[in-house]
C-alpha positions in Angstrom: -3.8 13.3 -1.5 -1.4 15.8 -0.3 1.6 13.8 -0.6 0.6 13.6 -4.5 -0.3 17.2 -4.9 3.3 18.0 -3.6 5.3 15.2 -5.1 3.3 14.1 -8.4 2.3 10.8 -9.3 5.6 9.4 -11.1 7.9 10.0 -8.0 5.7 8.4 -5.6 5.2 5.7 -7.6 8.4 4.8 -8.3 10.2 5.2 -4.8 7.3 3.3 -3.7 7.7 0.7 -6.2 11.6 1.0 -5.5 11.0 0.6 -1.1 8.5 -2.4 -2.1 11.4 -4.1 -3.7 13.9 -3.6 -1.2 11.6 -4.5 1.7 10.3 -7.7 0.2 14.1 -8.5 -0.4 14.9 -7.7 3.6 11.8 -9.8 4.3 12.4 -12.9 2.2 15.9 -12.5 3.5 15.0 -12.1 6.9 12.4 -15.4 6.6 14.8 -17.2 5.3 17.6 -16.6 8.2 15.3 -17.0 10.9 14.4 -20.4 12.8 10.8 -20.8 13.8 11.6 -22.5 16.7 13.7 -19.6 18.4 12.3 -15.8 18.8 15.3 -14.2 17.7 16.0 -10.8 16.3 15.3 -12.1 12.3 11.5 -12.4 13.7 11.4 -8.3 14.5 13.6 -7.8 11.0 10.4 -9.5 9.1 8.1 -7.5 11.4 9.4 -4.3 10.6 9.8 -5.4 7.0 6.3 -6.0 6.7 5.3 -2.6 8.6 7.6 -1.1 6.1 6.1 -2.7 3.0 2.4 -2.0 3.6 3.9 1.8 3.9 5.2 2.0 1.0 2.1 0.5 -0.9 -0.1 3.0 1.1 2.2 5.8 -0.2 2.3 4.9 -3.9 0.1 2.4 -5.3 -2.5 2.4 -3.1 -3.3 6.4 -3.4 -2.4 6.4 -7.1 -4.7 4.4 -8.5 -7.0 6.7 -7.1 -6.5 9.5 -9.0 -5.5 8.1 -12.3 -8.6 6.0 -12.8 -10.3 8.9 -12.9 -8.3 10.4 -15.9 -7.9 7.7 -17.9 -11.9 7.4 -18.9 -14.5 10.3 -20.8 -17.1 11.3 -17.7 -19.5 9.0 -19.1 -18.3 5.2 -18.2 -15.9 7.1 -15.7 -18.0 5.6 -12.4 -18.0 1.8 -13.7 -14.1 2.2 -14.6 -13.7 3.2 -11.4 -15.3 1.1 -9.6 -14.0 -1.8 -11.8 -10.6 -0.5 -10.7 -11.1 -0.4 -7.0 -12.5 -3.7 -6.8 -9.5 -5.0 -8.6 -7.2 -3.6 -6.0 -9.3 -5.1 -3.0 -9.9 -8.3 -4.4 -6.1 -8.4 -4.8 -5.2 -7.4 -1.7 -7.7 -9.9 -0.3 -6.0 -12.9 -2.3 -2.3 -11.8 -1.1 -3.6 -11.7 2.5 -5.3 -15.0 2.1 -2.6 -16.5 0.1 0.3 -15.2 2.2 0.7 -18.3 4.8 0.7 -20.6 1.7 3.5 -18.5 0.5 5.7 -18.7 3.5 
């Protein structure tokens, strides 16, 4: 919340967004150079990718939606909305998690 109040919503967002992008890149990168069979230095590459990734989506999109939920309903449906919307972004993070050894 205080990294919004001092930043705003649009910056955060987008060098969140931005860092996502780049990280995913290092990781699939990283994944794809690495042999499972030996515990190189790729395997702490993807580790730190992954630490670095799940930062960047606590910094932007994760916060965000938080606090524009709120504004983009009238105060009447304004708790269903936003319970609609955080259910939508645990679900989804429950499916990627799930999902993610499939991936690989």
């Amino acid at each position: 919340v205080f990294l919004i109040d001092r930043y705003g919503r649009r910056p955060l967002l987008l060098y969140s967004q931005a860092s996502m992008v780049v990280f995913n890149g290092i990781l699939t990168l990283s994944l794809n150079l690495s042999n499972p069979n030996d515990t190189g230095g790729w395997a702490y590459v993807s580790m730190i990718a992954i630490y670095c990734n799940v930062a960047a989506f606590s910094i932007g999109p994760a916060t965000v939606s938080f606090v524009i939920a709120p504004e983009l309903w009238s105060h009447g449906p304004r708790p269903a909305a936003v319970s609609i919307v955080l259910q939508v972004n645990w679900w989804s993070m429950f499916v990627v998690n799930l999902l993610f050894p499939f991936f690989q």
